[in-house]
C-alpha positions as CSV (number, residue, x, y, z in Angstrom):
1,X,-34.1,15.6,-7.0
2,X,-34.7,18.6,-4.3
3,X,-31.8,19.1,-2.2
4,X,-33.4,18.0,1.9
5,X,-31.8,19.7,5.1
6,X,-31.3,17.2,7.9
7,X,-30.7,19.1,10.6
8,X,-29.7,17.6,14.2
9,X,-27.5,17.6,17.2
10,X,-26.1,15.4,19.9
11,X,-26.9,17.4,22.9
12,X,-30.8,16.7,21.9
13,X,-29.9,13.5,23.4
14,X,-28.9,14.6,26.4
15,X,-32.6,15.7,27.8
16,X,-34.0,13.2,29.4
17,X,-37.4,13.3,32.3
18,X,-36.7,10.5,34.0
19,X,-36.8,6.5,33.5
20,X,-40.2,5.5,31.3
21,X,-40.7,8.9,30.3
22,X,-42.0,8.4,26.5
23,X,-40.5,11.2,25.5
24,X,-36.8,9.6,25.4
25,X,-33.6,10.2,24.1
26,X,-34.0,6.8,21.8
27,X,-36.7,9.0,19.8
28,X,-33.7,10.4,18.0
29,X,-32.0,7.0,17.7
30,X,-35.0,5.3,16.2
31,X,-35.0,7.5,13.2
32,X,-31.0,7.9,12.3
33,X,-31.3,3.6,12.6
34,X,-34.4,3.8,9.8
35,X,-32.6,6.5,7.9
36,X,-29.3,4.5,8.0
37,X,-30.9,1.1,7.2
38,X,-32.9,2.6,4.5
39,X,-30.5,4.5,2.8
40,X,-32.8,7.9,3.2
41,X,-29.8,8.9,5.2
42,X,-27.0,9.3,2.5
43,X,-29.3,11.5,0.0
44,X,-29.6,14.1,2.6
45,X,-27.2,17.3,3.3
46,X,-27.0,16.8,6.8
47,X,-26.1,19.8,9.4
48,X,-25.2,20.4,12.9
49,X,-27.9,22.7,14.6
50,X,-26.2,25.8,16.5
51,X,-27.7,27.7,19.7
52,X,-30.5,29.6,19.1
53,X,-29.9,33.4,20.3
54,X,-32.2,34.5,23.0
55,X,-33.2,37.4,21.0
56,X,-35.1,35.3,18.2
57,X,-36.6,32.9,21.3
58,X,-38.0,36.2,22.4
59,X,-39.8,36.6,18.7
60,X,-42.2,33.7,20.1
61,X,-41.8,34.0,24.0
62,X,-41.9,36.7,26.8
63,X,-38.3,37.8,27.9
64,X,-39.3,36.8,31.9
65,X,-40.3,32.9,30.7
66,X,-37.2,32.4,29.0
67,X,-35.1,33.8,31.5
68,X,-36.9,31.9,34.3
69,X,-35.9,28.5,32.7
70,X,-32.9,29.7,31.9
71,X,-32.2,30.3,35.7
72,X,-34.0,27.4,36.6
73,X,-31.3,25.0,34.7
74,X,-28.5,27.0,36.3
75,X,-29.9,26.6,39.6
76,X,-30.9,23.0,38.8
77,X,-26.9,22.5,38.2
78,X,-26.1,24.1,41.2
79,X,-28.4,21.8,43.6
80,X,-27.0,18.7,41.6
81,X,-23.8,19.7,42.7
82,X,-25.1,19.9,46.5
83,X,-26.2,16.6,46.2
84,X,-30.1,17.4,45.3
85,X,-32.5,16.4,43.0
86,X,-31.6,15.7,39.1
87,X,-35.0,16.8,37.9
88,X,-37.2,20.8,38.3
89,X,-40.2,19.4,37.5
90,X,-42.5,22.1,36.0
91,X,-45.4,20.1,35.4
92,X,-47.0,16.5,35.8
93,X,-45.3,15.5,32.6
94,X,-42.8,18.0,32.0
95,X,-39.4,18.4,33.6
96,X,-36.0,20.0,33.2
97,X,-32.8,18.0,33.7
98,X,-29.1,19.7,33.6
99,X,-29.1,19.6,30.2
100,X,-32.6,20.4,28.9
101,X,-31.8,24.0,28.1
102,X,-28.9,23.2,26.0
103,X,-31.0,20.5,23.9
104,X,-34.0,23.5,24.0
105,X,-31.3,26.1,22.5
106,X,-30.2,23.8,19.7
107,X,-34.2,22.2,18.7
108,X,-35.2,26.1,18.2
109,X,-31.4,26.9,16.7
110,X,-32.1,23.9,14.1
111,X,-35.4,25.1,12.9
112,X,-33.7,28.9,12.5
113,X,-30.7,27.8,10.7
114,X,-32.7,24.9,8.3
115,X,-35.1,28.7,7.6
116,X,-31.9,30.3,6.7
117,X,-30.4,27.8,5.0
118,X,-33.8,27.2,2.5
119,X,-34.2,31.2,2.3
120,X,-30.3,31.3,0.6
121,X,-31.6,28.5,-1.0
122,X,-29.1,26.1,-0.1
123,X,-32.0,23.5,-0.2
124,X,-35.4,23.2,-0.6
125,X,-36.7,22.1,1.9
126,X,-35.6,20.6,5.8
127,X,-35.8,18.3,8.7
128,X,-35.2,19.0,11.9
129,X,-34.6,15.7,14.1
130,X,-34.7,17.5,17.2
131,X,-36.3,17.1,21.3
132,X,-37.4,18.4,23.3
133,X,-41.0,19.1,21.3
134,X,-42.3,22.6,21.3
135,X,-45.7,22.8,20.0
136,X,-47.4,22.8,24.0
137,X,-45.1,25.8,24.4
138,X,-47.0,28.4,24.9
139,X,-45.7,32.8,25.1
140,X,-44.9,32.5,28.7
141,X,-45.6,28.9,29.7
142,X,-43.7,25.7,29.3
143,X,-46.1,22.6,29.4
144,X,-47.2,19.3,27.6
145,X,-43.4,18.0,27.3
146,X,-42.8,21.3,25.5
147,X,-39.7,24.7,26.8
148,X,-39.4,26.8,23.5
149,X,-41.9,26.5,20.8
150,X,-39.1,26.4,17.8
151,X,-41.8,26.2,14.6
152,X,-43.7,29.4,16.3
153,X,-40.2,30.5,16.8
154,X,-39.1,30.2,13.0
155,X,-42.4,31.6,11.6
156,X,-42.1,35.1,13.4
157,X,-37.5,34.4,12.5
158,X,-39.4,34.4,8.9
159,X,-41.5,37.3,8.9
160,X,-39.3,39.4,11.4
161,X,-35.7,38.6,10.1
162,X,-36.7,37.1,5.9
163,X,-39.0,39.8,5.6
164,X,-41.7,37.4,4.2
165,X,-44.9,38.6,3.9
166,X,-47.2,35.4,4.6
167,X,-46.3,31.9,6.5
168,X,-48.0,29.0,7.0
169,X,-47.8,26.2,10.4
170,X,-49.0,22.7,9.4
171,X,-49.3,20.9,12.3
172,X,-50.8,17.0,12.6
173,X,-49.4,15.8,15.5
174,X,-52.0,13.9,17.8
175,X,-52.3,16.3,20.1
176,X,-53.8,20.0,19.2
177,X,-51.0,22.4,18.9
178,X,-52.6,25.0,21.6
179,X,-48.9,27.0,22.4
180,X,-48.5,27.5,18.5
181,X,-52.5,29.1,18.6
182,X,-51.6,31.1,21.9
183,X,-48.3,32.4,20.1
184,X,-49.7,33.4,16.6
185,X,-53.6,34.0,17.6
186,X,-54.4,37.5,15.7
187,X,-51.2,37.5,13.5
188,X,-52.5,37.4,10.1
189,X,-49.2,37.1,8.5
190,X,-49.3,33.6,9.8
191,X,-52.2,30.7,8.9
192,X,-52.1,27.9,10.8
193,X,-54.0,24.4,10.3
194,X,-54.1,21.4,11.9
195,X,-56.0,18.3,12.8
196,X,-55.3,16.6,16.6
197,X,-57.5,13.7,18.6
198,X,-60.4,15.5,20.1
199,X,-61.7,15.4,22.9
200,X,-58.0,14.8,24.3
201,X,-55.2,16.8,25.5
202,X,-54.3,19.5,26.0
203,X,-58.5,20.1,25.9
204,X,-58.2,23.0,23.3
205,X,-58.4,24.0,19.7
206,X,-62.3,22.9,19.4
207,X,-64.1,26.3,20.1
208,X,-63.8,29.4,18.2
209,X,-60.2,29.5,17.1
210,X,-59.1,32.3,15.3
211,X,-59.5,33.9,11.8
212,X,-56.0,32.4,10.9
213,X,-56.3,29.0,11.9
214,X,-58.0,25.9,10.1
215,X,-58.8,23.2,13.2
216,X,-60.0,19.6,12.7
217,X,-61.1,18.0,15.5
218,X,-61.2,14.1,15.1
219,X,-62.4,11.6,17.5
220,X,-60.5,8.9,18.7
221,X,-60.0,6.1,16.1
222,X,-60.7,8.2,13.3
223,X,-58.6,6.5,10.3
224,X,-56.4,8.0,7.4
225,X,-58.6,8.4,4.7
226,X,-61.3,10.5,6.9
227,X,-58.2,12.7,7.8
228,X,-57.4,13.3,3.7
229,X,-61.3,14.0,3.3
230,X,-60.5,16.7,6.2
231,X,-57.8,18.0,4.6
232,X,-58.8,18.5,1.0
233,X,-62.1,19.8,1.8
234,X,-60.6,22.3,4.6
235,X,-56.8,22.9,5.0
236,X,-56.1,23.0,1.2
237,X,-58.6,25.4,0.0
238,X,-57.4,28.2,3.0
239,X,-53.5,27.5,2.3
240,X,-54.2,28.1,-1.6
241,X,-56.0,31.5,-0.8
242,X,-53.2,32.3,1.6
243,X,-50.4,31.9,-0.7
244,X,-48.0,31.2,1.6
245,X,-44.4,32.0,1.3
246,X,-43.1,29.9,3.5
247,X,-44.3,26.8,4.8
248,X,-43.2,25.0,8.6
249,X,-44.5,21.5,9.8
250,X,-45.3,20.8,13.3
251,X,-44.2,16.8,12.3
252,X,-45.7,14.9,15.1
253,X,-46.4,11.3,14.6
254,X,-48.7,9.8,17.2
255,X,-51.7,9.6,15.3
256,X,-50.0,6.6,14.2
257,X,-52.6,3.8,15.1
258,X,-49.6,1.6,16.7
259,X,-48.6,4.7,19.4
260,X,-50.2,4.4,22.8
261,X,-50.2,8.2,23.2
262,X,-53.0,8.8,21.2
263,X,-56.0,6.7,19.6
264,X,-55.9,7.9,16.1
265,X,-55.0,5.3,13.0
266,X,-53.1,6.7,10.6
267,X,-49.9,4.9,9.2
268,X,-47.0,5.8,7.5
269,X,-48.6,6.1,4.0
270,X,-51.0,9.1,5.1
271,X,-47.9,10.8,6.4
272,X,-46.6,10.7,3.2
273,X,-49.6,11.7,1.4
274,X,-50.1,14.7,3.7
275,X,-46.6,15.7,2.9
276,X,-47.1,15.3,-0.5
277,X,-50.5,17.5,-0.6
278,X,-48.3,20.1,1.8
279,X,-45.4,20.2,-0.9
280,X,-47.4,21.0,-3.3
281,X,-48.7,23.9,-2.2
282,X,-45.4,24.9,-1.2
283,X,-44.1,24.4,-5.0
284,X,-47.0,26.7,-6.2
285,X,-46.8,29.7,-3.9
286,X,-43.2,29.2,-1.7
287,X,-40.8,27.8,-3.9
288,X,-41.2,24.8,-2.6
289,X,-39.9,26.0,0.7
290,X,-41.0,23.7,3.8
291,X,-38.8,23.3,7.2
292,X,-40.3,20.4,9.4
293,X,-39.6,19.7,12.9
294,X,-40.2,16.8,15.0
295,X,-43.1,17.1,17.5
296,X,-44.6,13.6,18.8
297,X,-44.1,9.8,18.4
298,X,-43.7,7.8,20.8
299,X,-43.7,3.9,19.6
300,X,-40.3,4.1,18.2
301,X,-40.7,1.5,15.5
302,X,-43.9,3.6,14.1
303,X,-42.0,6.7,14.8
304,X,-38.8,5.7,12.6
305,X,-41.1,4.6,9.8
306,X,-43.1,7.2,9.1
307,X,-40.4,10.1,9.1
308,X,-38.9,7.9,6.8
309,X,-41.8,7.9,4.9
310,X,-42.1,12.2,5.6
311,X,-38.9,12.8,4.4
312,X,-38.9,10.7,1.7
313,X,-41.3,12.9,-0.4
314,X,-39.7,15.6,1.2
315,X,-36.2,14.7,-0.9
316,X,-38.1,13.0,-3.9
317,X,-37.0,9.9,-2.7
Protein backbone atom coordinates (compact mmCIF):
# COMPACT_ATOMS: atom_id res chain seq x y z
CA UNK A 1 0.00 0.00 0.00
CA UNK A 2 1.39 3.63 -1.17
CA UNK A 3 1.96 5.84 1.71
CA UNK A 4 -0.95 9.15 1.01
CA UNK A 5 -0.21 12.78 2.45
CA UNK A 6 -3.24 14.41 3.96
CA UNK A 7 -2.37 17.66 4.30
CA UNK A 8 -4.74 20.35 6.04
CA UNK A 9 -5.14 23.17 8.50
CA UNK A 10 -7.55 24.78 10.76
CA UNK A 11 -7.18 28.31 9.76
CA UNK A 12 -8.64 27.15 6.21
CA UNK A 13 -11.75 27.32 8.14
CA UNK A 14 -11.58 30.51 9.16
CA UNK A 15 -12.19 32.19 5.48
CA UNK A 16 -15.45 32.69 5.02
CA UNK A 17 -17.49 35.41 2.14
CA UNK A 18 -20.38 35.93 3.79
CA UNK A 19 -23.68 33.91 4.73
CA UNK A 20 -24.87 31.47 1.64
CA UNK A 21 -21.65 31.91 -0.02
CA UNK A 22 -21.09 28.16 -1.54
CA UNK A 23 -17.79 28.29 -1.03
CA UNK A 24 -18.07 27.60 2.93
CA UNK A 25 -16.04 26.61 5.70
CA UNK A 26 -18.30 23.24 6.02
CA UNK A 27 -16.49 22.19 2.59
CA UNK A 28 -13.68 21.11 4.78
CA UNK A 29 -15.99 19.48 7.37
CA UNK A 30 -17.87 17.53 4.78
CA UNK A 31 -14.82 15.60 3.83
CA UNK A 32 -12.95 14.88 7.41
CA UNK A 33 -16.90 13.48 8.45
CA UNK A 34 -16.64 11.02 5.01
CA UNK A 35 -13.06 10.25 5.77
CA UNK A 36 -13.76 9.67 9.50
CA UNK A 37 -16.97 7.55 8.90
CA UNK A 38 -15.32 5.63 6.23
CA UNK A 39 -12.25 4.84 7.75
CA UNK A 40 -10.14 6.52 4.62
CA UNK A 41 -9.03 8.74 7.37
CA UNK A 42 -6.85 6.35 9.60
CA UNK A 43 -4.77 4.90 6.51
CA UNK A 44 -3.50 8.31 5.79
CA UNK A 45 -0.21 10.23 7.22
CA UNK A 46 -1.89 13.27 8.02
CA UNK A 47 0.11 16.81 8.34
CA UNK A 48 -0.43 20.28 9.38
CA UNK A 49 0.18 22.67 6.40
CA UNK A 50 2.73 25.63 7.33
CA UNK A 51 2.78 29.36 5.75
CA UNK A 52 3.81 29.49 2.44
CA UNK A 53 6.92 32.08 2.07
CA UNK A 54 6.12 35.03 -0.18
CA UNK A 55 9.05 34.30 -2.18
CA UNK A 56 7.72 30.89 -3.71
CA UNK A 57 3.94 32.79 -4.07
CA UNK A 58 5.98 35.10 -6.17
CA UNK A 59 7.20 31.84 -8.48
CA UNK A 60 3.38 32.01 -9.81
CA UNK A 61 2.38 35.73 -8.97
CA UNK A 62 3.66 39.30 -9.58
CA UNK A 63 5.37 40.75 -6.29
CA UNK A 64 2.68 44.07 -6.53
CA UNK A 65 -0.60 41.52 -6.45
CA UNK A 66 0.51 39.69 -3.55
CA UNK A 67 1.45 42.59 -1.63
CA UNK A 68 -1.73 44.40 -2.54
CA UNK A 69 -3.86 41.65 -0.81
CA UNK A 70 -1.59 41.40 1.64
CA UNK A 71 -2.20 45.07 2.51
CA UNK A 72 -5.65 44.77 1.84
CA UNK A 73 -6.23 42.18 4.82
CA UNK A 74 -4.13 44.41 7.09
CA UNK A 75 -6.19 47.32 6.28
CA UNK A 76 -9.33 45.20 6.28
CA UNK A 77 -8.29 44.41 10.15
CA UNK A 78 -7.76 47.77 10.77
CA UNK A 79 -11.41 49.12 9.57
CA UNK A 80 -12.98 46.10 11.55
CA UNK A 81 -11.49 47.50 14.48
CA UNK A 82 -13.08 51.07 13.54
CA UNK A 83 -16.20 49.49 13.49
CA UNK A 84 -16.33 49.00 9.40
CA UNK A 85 -17.17 46.54 7.15
CA UNK A 86 -16.09 42.63 7.77
CA UNK A 87 -15.74 41.98 4.09
CA UNK A 88 -13.09 43.86 0.86
CA UNK A 89 -14.93 42.58 -1.68
CA UNK A 90 -12.71 42.17 -4.88
CA UNK A 91 -15.19 40.87 -7.12
CA UNK A 92 -18.92 39.87 -7.51
CA UNK A 93 -18.13 36.55 -5.98
CA UNK A 94 -14.90 36.97 -4.39
CA UNK A 95 -14.07 38.61 -1.07
CA UNK A 96 -11.52 38.77 1.64
CA UNK A 97 -12.47 38.57 5.26
CA UNK A 98 -9.77 39.13 8.29
CA UNK A 99 -8.60 35.88 7.98
CA UNK A 100 -8.50 35.03 4.25
CA UNK A 101 -4.79 35.70 3.89
CA UNK A 102 -3.89 33.45 6.61
CA UNK A 103 -6.12 30.47 5.14
CA UNK A 104 -4.42 31.70 1.39
CA UNK A 105 -0.84 31.33 3.09
CA UNK A 106 -1.45 27.83 4.43
CA UNK A 107 -3.75 26.30 0.96
CA UNK A 108 -0.46 27.30 -1.14
CA UNK A 109 2.00 26.29 2.06
CA UNK A 110 0.17 22.71 1.97
CA UNK A 111 0.56 22.05 -1.70
CA UNK A 112 4.57 23.18 -1.18
CA UNK A 113 5.18 21.11 1.76
CA UNK A 114 2.93 17.76 0.40
CA UNK A 115 5.78 18.59 -3.00
CA UNK A 116 8.50 18.38 -0.61
CA UNK A 117 7.38 15.76 1.35
CA UNK A 118 6.72 13.24 -2.01
CA UNK A 119 10.15 14.61 -3.52
CA UNK A 120 12.07 13.09 -0.03
CA UNK A 121 9.88 10.57 -0.64
CA UNK A 122 8.22 10.47 2.52
CA UNK A 123 5.07 9.33 0.45
CA UNK A 124 3.89 8.87 -2.76
CA UNK A 125 1.62 10.71 -3.30
CA UNK A 126 -0.88 13.78 -1.40
CA UNK A 127 -3.97 15.57 -0.53
CA UNK A 128 -4.34 18.79 0.18
CA UNK A 129 -7.81 19.55 1.94
CA UNK A 130 -7.39 23.08 1.73
CA UNK A 131 -9.81 26.72 0.75
CA UNK A 132 -9.66 29.07 -0.38
CA UNK A 133 -9.56 27.50 -4.27
CA UNK A 134 -6.84 28.83 -6.47
CA UNK A 135 -7.25 27.70 -9.97
CA UNK A 136 -9.26 31.37 -11.14
CA UNK A 137 -6.06 32.93 -9.70
CA UNK A 138 -4.49 34.41 -12.19
CA UNK A 139 -0.32 36.31 -12.26
CA UNK A 140 -1.69 39.42 -10.98
CA UNK A 141 -5.36 38.98 -10.49
CA UNK A 142 -7.50 37.37 -7.80
CA UNK A 143 -10.96 36.33 -9.21
CA UNK A 144 -13.58 33.40 -9.49
CA UNK A 145 -13.39 32.63 -5.54
CA UNK A 146 -9.66 32.26 -6.12
CA UNK A 147 -6.19 34.69 -4.03
CA UNK A 148 -3.03 32.51 -4.72
CA UNK A 149 -3.12 29.84 -7.26
CA UNK A 150 -1.26 27.10 -5.01
CA UNK A 151 -1.08 24.04 -7.88
CA UNK A 152 0.57 26.82 -10.39
CA UNK A 153 2.38 27.67 -7.28
CA UNK A 154 3.91 24.10 -6.60
CA UNK A 155 4.56 23.38 -10.36
CA UNK A 156 7.10 26.35 -10.86
CA UNK A 157 8.21 25.30 -6.42
CA UNK A 158 8.97 21.90 -8.59
CA UNK A 159 10.90 23.03 -11.45
CA UNK A 160 12.43 26.17 -9.62
CA UNK A 161 13.34 24.68 -6.18
CA UNK A 162 13.27 20.22 -7.15
CA UNK A 163 15.06 20.98 -10.16
CA UNK A 164 12.63 18.76 -12.24
CA UNK A 165 12.75 18.92 -15.60
CA UNK A 166 9.00 18.38 -16.87
CA UNK A 167 5.50 18.68 -14.69
CA UNK A 168 2.26 18.03 -15.42
CA UNK A 169 -1.43 20.14 -14.01
CA UNK A 170 -4.48 17.85 -14.27
CA UNK A 171 -7.18 19.85 -13.71
CA UNK A 172 -11.22 18.59 -13.98
CA UNK A 173 -12.86 20.80 -11.98
CA UNK A 174 -16.18 22.21 -13.67
CA UNK A 175 -15.05 25.24 -14.28
CA UNK A 176 -11.96 25.90 -16.95
CA UNK A 177 -8.84 26.54 -15.04
CA UNK A 178 -8.10 30.00 -16.97
CA UNK A 179 -5.42 31.52 -13.96
CA UNK A 180 -3.39 28.12 -14.14
CA UNK A 181 -3.33 28.82 -18.36
CA UNK A 182 -2.48 32.64 -17.72
CA UNK A 183 0.33 31.49 -15.17
CA UNK A 184 2.06 28.60 -17.20
CA UNK A 185 0.96 29.75 -20.98
CA UNK A 186 4.53 29.34 -22.95
CA UNK A 187 6.28 27.36 -20.19
CA UNK A 188 7.08 24.14 -21.80
CA UNK A 189 8.39 22.61 -18.75
CA UNK A 190 4.86 22.41 -17.64
CA UNK A 191 1.72 20.49 -19.69
CA UNK A 192 -1.34 21.12 -18.60
CA UNK A 193 -4.91 19.31 -19.47
CA UNK A 194 -8.15 19.65 -18.47
CA UNK A 195 -11.78 19.32 -19.23
CA UNK A 196 -14.45 22.13 -17.72
CA UNK A 197 -18.40 22.81 -18.70
CA UNK A 198 -18.25 24.99 -21.81
CA UNK A 199 -19.78 27.50 -22.65
CA UNK A 200 -19.67 28.56 -18.83
CA UNK A 201 -17.41 30.42 -16.57
CA UNK A 202 -15.01 31.99 -16.51
CA UNK A 203 -15.71 32.05 -20.64
CA UNK A 204 -12.23 30.80 -21.52
CA UNK A 205 -9.99 27.88 -22.38
CA UNK A 206 -12.08 27.15 -25.82
CA UNK A 207 -9.89 29.15 -28.40
CA UNK A 208 -6.47 28.53 -29.25
CA UNK A 209 -4.78 27.54 -26.04
CA UNK A 210 -1.34 26.95 -26.03
CA UNK A 211 1.21 24.39 -27.20
CA UNK A 212 1.34 22.98 -23.55
CA UNK A 213 -2.19 22.61 -22.76
CA UNK A 214 -4.75 19.73 -23.68
CA UNK A 215 -8.49 21.55 -23.34
CA UNK A 216 -11.83 19.65 -23.47
CA UNK A 217 -14.57 21.61 -23.69
CA UNK A 218 -17.90 19.80 -22.74
CA UNK A 219 -21.38 21.07 -22.89
CA UNK A 220 -23.60 21.14 -20.16
CA UNK A 221 -24.93 17.62 -19.17
CA UNK A 222 -22.26 15.84 -20.77
CA UNK A 223 -21.93 12.43 -18.64
CA UNK A 224 -18.92 10.41 -17.37
CA UNK A 225 -18.26 8.01 -19.87
CA UNK A 226 -18.06 10.84 -22.74
CA UNK A 227 -15.54 12.53 -20.33
CA UNK A 228 -13.23 8.99 -20.23
CA UNK A 229 -13.68 8.89 -24.19
CA UNK A 230 -12.18 12.57 -23.84
CA UNK A 231 -9.56 11.62 -21.93
CA UNK A 232 -8.16 8.47 -23.36
CA UNK A 233 -8.27 9.67 -26.86
CA UNK A 234 -6.62 13.24 -25.80
CA UNK A 235 -5.15 13.87 -22.30
CA UNK A 236 -3.45 10.39 -22.08
CA UNK A 237 -1.67 10.24 -25.35
CA UNK A 238 0.09 14.05 -24.61
CA UNK A 239 0.93 13.15 -20.82
CA UNK A 240 2.69 9.75 -22.07
CA UNK A 241 4.82 11.81 -24.72
CA UNK A 242 5.46 14.37 -21.99
CA UNK A 243 6.88 12.09 -19.51
CA UNK A 244 6.18 13.94 -16.75
CA UNK A 245 8.08 13.93 -13.53
CA UNK A 246 5.78 15.21 -11.49
CA UNK A 247 2.28 15.25 -11.53
CA UNK A 248 -0.33 18.02 -9.54
CA UNK A 249 -4.27 17.78 -9.61
CA UNK A 250 -6.45 20.74 -9.75
CA UNK A 251 -9.27 18.28 -7.73
CA UNK A 252 -12.35 20.10 -8.28
CA UNK A 253 -15.59 18.23 -7.96
CA UNK A 254 -18.57 20.09 -9.36
CA UNK A 255 -18.96 18.30 -12.37
CA UNK A 256 -20.67 16.09 -10.05
CA UNK A 257 -24.22 15.82 -11.58
CA UNK A 258 -25.78 16.48 -7.94
CA UNK A 259 -23.77 20.13 -7.58
CA UNK A 260 -25.82 23.18 -8.62
CA UNK A 261 -22.61 25.03 -9.67
CA UNK A 262 -22.20 23.39 -12.74
CA UNK A 263 -24.47 21.13 -15.13
CA UNK A 264 -22.07 18.31 -15.85
CA UNK A 265 -22.97 14.50 -14.61
CA UNK A 266 -20.22 12.77 -13.43
CA UNK A 267 -20.32 10.83 -10.08
CA UNK A 268 -17.97 9.64 -7.73
CA UNK A 269 -16.92 6.55 -9.80
CA UNK A 270 -15.42 8.65 -12.85
CA UNK A 271 -13.48 10.48 -10.14
CA UNK A 272 -12.02 7.56 -9.27
CA UNK A 273 -11.38 6.25 -12.68
CA UNK A 274 -9.73 9.51 -13.70
CA UNK A 275 -7.50 9.16 -10.80
CA UNK A 276 -6.71 5.88 -11.56
CA UNK A 277 -5.84 6.60 -15.43
CA UNK A 278 -3.70 9.86 -13.77
CA UNK A 279 -1.73 7.40 -11.35
CA UNK A 280 -0.82 5.45 -13.82
CA UNK A 281 0.94 7.65 -15.78
CA UNK A 282 2.49 8.96 -12.73
CA UNK A 283 3.84 5.24 -11.80
CA UNK A 284 5.41 5.05 -15.40
CA UNK A 285 7.21 8.26 -15.74
CA UNK A 286 7.12 10.16 -12.02
CA UNK A 287 7.41 7.53 -9.57
CA UNK A 288 4.22 7.66 -8.92
CA UNK A 289 4.45 11.12 -7.64
CA UNK A 290 0.98 13.15 -7.62
CA UNK A 291 0.05 16.14 -5.06
CA UNK A 292 -3.75 16.99 -5.34
CA UNK A 293 -5.43 19.93 -4.14
CA UNK A 294 -8.92 20.80 -3.55
CA UNK A 295 -10.53 23.14 -6.12
CA UNK A 296 -14.53 23.10 -6.43
CA UNK A 297 -17.53 21.20 -4.83
CA UNK A 298 -20.04 22.72 -3.66
CA UNK A 299 -23.06 20.08 -2.69
CA UNK A 300 -21.32 18.83 0.39
CA UNK A 301 -22.75 15.40 0.38
CA UNK A 302 -21.36 14.85 -3.35
CA UNK A 303 -18.26 16.72 -2.39
CA UNK A 304 -17.43 14.34 0.64
CA UNK A 305 -18.08 11.29 -1.53
CA UNK A 306 -16.17 11.64 -4.28
CA UNK A 307 -12.77 12.76 -2.49
CA UNK A 308 -13.36 9.80 -0.78
CA UNK A 309 -13.53 8.03 -3.72
CA UNK A 310 -10.16 10.31 -5.17
CA UNK A 311 -8.19 9.50 -2.44
CA UNK A 312 -8.98 6.13 -2.17
CA UNK A 313 -7.12 5.08 -5.32
CA UNK A 314 -4.79 7.60 -4.38
CA UNK A 315 -3.67 5.29 -1.04
CA UNK A 316 -4.71 1.86 -2.74
CA UNK A 317 -7.52 1.78 -0.63
Amino acid sequence: MSVTGYFTHADCRKHEMGPGHPECPERLDAIEDRLLITGVSDALDRREAPEAPLADIELAHGRMMVAAMRGLSEQLAEEIAAGGPRYAQLDPDTALNVHSWSAVLRAAGAVLAATDAVMAGEMENAFCAVRPPGHHACRNKAMGFCFVNSVAVAAKYALERHGLERVAIVDFDVHHGNGTEDIIRGDDRILMVSFFQHPFYPHSGFDSPDDNMVNLPMPAYTKGPAVREKIEQSWIPRLEEFKPQMIFISAGFDAHREDDLGQMGLVEQDYAWITQRIKDVAKRHAKGRIVSSLEGGYNLSALGRSVESHIRVLADL
